[in-house]
C-alpha positions, 0 to 999 in steps of 0.5 A: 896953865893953873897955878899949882896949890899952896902946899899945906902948912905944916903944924907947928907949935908956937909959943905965946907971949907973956901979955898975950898968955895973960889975956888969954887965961883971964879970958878963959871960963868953964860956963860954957862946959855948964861947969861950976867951978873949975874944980869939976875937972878934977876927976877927968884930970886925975883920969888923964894922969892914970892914963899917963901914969901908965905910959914909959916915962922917958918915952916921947909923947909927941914930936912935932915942930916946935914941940917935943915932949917926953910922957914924964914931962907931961906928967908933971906939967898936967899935975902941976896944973891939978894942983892949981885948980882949987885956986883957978875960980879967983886967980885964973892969972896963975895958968900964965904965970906958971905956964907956957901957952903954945899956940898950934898953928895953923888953926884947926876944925873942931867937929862933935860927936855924942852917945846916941840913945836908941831903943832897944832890946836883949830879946828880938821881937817884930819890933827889935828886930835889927841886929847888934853885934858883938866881935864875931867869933871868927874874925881875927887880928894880927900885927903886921908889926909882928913880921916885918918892921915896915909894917909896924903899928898896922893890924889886918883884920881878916876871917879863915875861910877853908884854906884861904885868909879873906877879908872880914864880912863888909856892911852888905855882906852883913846887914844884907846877905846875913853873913853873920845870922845864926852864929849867936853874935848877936847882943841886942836888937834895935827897932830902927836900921837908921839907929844901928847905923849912927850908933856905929858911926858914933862908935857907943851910945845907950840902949833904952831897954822896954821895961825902962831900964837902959844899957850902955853900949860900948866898941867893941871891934870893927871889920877892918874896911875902910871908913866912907863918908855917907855924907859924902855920898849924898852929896855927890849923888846930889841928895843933899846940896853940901850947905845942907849937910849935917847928921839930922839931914842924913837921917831925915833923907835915909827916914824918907826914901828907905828905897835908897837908904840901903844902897846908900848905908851900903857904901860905907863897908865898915862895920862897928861891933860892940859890947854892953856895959854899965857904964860909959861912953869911954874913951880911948884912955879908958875913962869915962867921957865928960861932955864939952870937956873930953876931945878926941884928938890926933895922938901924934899931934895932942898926946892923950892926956894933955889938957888943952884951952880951946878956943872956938863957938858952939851953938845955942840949942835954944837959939841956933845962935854960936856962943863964943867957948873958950875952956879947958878940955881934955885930950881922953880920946881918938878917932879914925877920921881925927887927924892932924890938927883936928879935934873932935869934942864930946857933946854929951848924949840927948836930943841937945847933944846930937844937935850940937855934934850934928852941926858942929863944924866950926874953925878953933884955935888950940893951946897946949899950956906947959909948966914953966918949970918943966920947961926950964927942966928940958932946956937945963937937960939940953945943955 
């Protein structure tokens, strides 16, 4: 008889010593963010504080073990970390001696994620001829939360056929049988299927328009279907051995063997719809994405707006080599498989970048810095 698993572990929030705090903020450095000053976070920083500006102030923010914070505690915990980055550059001591490091543990996986280019049009053609959907007129979402508490924070996403409710258009439906042609949806046409499929999965990106200008594209929607991983499927169909595995592989297989590619792309039911902008990638806080700076996070576990150290390594593009990065990032943005401890980090939009985000898979340790005095302000209200 196998002996049962280990339970998983439970998250926790631990605070760091003194000396240990210390080394660590003197070990900090935004070189690897290709930052020149700690100052540069400025804008992103302000942008978290609008965000949580917004939030009801007395309302918990995050409740887990070891840790739980109120959003108007934060607010002042992120300000107060604002006003000392005009002194970070020479004096990166301060970050201990004003703050509580506390150390999420166990460690966690540190994925990427990027804003694909692709080429595109406005105007279909025999190039652009893959669609790019906007939300679908007839989908419609309701809050479940709406007609029973059991069932609050939950949404369906469904479409009225006749006098039935049925669930929306699955990705075979769409991209194979058509479902949506002729409903005037459409927001652009890509030249290549394989594009449209990891703009999706990416969730926005950049359309190189023909006469060299670009458009951004944004998320707009998606079908309710549950998410698959492809990755997953080419592995268990044995396409691609699991050391493989990365985003550059899935798109070298799906270019190589269009026979299957279809089949494959269709065991993912989800679809992403979307809209054009001037401006972007935005995340879930509704700011603009700063490359190795912006994270996608587990809200219950990092609340958004947050700045976090991040421990870990990344690639070198150059040199295929992980260099160490140890930085200040910001908690600006979410994702359907970001959960638990893991974080996603925005790596920027190019060739770099995909690479980057295409293999990152990379352990990390996470540290949420707390103003001292706000703490000394939550023990003086617990008594």
């Amino acid at each position: 008889m196998q002996p049962a698993p280990p339970a998983p572990q439970v998250p926790t929030f631990a605070p760091v010593g003194e000396g240990a705090a210390h080394d660590l903020a003197e070990s900090l450095s935004f070189k690897p963010q290709n930052l020149c000053s700690w100052t540069d976070l400025r804008p992103g920083i302000e942008a978290s504080l609008h965000y949580i500006r917004s939030r009801p102030q007395n309302a918990v923010c995050v409740d887990q073990p070891g840790l739980r914070l109120t959003w108007g505690q934060l607010r002042e915990s992120v300000a107060e970390l604002a006003s000392t980055l005009a002194l970070l550059d020479h004096a990166p001591s301060l970050l201990a001696e004003r703050f509580t490091w506390y150390k999420l543990e166990p460690g966690t996986l540190l994925t990427g994620y990027y804003e694909p280019w692709l080429k595109a049009s406005l105007t279909p053609d025999a190039t652009y001829k893959y669609p790019l959907y906007g939300v679908p007129a007839d989908l419609k979402v309701v809050d479940l939360g709406s007609f029973h508490p059991r069932w609050a924070g939950q949404k369906l996403v469904y479409r009225v056929e006749g006098d039935k409710v049925e669930p929306y258009f699955d990705r075979a439906a769409i991209d194979g049988l058509g479902a949506l042609e002729g409903a005037g949806d459409e927001i652009a046409w890509a030249a290549d299927p394989v594009d449209v499929f990891f703009l999706q999965v990416q969730g926005s990106g950049r359309l190189d328009l023909p006469d060299g200008s670009y458009k951004h594209i944004l998320y707009g929607g998606k079908n309710g279907r549950q998410y698959v991983s492809i990755g997953k499927v080419l592995i268990d169909k044995g396409y691609i051995p699991k050391e493989e595995m990365s985003m550059q592989r899935i798109r070298r297989f799906l270019n190589e063997h269009p026979g299957v590619a279809e089949d494959v792309l269709f065991r993912n039911p989800s679809y992403v719809f979307f809209r054009l902008a001037d401006e972007g990638p935005f995340g879930s806080i509704n700011s603009i994405l700063t490359p190795r700076v912006s994270v996608a996070v587990d809200r219950s576990m990092i609340p958004l707006g947050s700045v976090v150290a991040l421990k870990t390594a990344l690639m070198d593009y150059d040199t295929g080599q992980a260099d160490p990065f140890f930085s200040l990032v910001l908690a600006q943005d979410t994702g359907g498989a970001i959960q638990g401890t893991r974080m996603d980090l925005f790596c920027g939009a190019g060739e770099e970048a995909e690479t980057l985000a295409g293999h990152l898979q990379e352990g990390a340790d996470v540290y949420m810095l707390l103003s001292k005095r706000v703490i000394a302000s939550m023990k003086g209200d617990s008594r």
